[in-house]
N, C-alpha and C positions, 0 to 999 in steps of 0.2 A: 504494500500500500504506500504510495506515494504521500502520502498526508500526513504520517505516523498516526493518524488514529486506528488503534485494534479493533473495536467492533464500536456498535453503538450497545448500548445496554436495553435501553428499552424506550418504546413509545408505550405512553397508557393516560388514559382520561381519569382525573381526580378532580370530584364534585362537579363543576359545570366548566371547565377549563383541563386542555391535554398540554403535554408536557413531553421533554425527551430531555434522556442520558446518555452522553458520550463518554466511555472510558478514553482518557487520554493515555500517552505513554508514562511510566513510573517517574516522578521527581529526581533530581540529584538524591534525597536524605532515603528515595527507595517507598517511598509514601504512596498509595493509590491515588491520581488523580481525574477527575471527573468534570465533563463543564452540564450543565442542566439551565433546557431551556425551559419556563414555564407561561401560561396564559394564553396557547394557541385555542382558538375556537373549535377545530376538527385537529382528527390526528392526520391526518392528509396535511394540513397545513403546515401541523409538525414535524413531519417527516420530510416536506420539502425545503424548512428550512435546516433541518440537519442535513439534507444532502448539498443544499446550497453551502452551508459552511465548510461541510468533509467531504465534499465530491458524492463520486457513487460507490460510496463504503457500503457493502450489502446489511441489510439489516434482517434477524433473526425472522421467520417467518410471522409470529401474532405476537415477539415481543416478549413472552414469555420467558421463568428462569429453563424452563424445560428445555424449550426451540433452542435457547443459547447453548445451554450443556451439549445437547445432541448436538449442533453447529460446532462448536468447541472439540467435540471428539471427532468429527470429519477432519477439523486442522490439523488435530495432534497426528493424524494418522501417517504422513511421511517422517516425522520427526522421533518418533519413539519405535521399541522396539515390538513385536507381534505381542508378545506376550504383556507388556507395559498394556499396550492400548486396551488389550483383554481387561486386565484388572480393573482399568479406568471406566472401562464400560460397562463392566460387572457393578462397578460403584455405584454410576451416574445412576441407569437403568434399576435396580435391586432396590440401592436404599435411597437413592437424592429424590430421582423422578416418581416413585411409587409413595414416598412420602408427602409431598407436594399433592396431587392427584387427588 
């Protein structure tokens, strides 16, 4: 990704106004960082202007922790080893996503 943003985190409507999360990349001190836009009328709106700011950074299918997790285990998949991604997936899948749900 040209932009250094990693993914978006999430679009979602809270009360009568939608809103979006960008994870940015880690700080110098190694800190999560985040930019969050909030008071878009529609999440169409909000997600045009998260792409407007980060390009066409793909965004998790409904925005969801689930969509992300499963997204996140597609990336890992050239980078770790068969058996690593196993366990990863055994995780998400078993106990992240099943408990969520």
């Amino acid at each position: 990704m040209t932009t250094g943003v990693q993914h978006v985190g999430q679009l979602r409507t809270k009360r009568k106004s939608c809103e979006f999360a960008i994870d940015l990349p880690r700080g110098r001190d190694g800190k999560r960082r985040q930019m969050r836009r909030r008071g878009f009328k529609t999440e169409k709106l909000a997600e045009r202007e998260a792409r407007t700011r980060f390009g066409n950074v793909d965004l998790a299918e409904d925005g969801t922790v689930a969509a992300e997790l499963v997204e996140w285990l597609q990336e890992r998949e050239p980078d770790v080893a068969v058996t690593t991604l196993a366990d990863y997936r055994n995780a998400v899948m078993k106990y992240i996503i099943r408990t969520l749900s």
